[in-house]
Every structure is written in structure tokens, then in C-alpha cells.
C-alpha positions in Angstrom: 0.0 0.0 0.0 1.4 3.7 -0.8 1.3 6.6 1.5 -1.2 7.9 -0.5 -3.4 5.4 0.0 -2.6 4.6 3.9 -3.1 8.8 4.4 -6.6 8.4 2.7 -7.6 5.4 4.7 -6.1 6.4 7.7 -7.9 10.4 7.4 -11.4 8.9 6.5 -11.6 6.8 9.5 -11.5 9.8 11.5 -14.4 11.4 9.9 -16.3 7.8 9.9 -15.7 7.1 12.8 -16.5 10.4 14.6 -19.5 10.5 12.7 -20.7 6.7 13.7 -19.8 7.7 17.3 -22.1 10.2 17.4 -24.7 8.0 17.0 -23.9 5.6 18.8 -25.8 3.7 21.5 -24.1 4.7 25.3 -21.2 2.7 25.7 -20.1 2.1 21.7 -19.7 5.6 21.1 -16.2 5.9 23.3 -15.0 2.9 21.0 -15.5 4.9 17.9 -13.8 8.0 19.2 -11.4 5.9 20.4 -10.6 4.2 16.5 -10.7 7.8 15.7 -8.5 9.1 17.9 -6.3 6.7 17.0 -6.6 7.2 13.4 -6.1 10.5 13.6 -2.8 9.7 15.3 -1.6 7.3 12.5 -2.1 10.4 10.3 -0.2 12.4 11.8 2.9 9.7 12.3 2.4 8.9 8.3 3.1 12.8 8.2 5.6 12.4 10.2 7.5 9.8 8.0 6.8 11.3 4.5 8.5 14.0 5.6 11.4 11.9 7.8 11.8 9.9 4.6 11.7 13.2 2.1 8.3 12.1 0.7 6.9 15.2 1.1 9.1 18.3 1.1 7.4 20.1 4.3 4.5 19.7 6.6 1.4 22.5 6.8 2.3 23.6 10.3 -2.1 24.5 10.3 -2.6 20.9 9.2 -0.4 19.3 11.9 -2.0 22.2 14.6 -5.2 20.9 13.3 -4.2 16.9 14.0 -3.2 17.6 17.1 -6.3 19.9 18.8 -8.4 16.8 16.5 -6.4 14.1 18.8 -6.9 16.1 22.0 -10.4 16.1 21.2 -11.0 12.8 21.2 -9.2 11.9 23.8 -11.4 13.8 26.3 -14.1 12.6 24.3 -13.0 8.9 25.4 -12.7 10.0 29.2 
């Protein structure tokens, strides 16, 4: 699988499963903020080694801001 790919699958089961845990019955919803919290973190490590292994040239500072305040959502979210 390329990075391309792994980005796209990793990013869309953020969104999916935010989305899926906020309709979730009491007790699944943590579960899917917890896949998306970790997806989220996969994205930004996939970041991290585009750019580690000169993928990518550079990193949006916003986009990585973004990751993290996403991540730190979540992970009150699964408190």
C-alpha cells in the first residue's frame, strides 16, 4: 500500500468514525472515538515519516495544529 493510499484510509476513519460515534448507542460511542482518535494519530505519524523519509518536502504547520487539537479532542471525548 502507498502513503497515498494509507493517508486516505487512515484520514477517513476519522471522519467515519466520529461520525458513527455520534450516533452511537451509550457505551459504543467511546470505542468509535477511540478508532478515531487513533486514526487520527496514524495520520499524523504517516506525516511524520513522509516528511522523515523526504516524501513530502514540508508539513502544513495549520494541518499538523489541526491533527493535534483533533487528537486532543478525542481523547477527552474517550474519558
Amino acid at each position: 500500500m502507498c502513503i497515498r493510499d494509507r493517508i486516505r484510509r487512515a484520514a477517513s476513519s476519522v471522519s467515519l468514525n466520529c461520525s458513527e460515534g455520534a450516533y452511537s448507542l451509550k457505551g459504543h460511542e467511546r470505542a468509535r472515538w477511540h478508532t478515531a482518535m487513533g486514526s487520527a494519530a496514524e495520520v499524523r505519524a504517516i506525516l511524520d515519516v513522509a516528511l522523515a523519509f523526504e516524501l513530502v518536502s514540508s508539513v502544513d504547520p495549520l494541518a499538523r495544529d489541526r491533527l493535534d487539537k483533533i487528537v486532543a479532542t478525542l481523547f477527552r471525548l474517550t474519558r
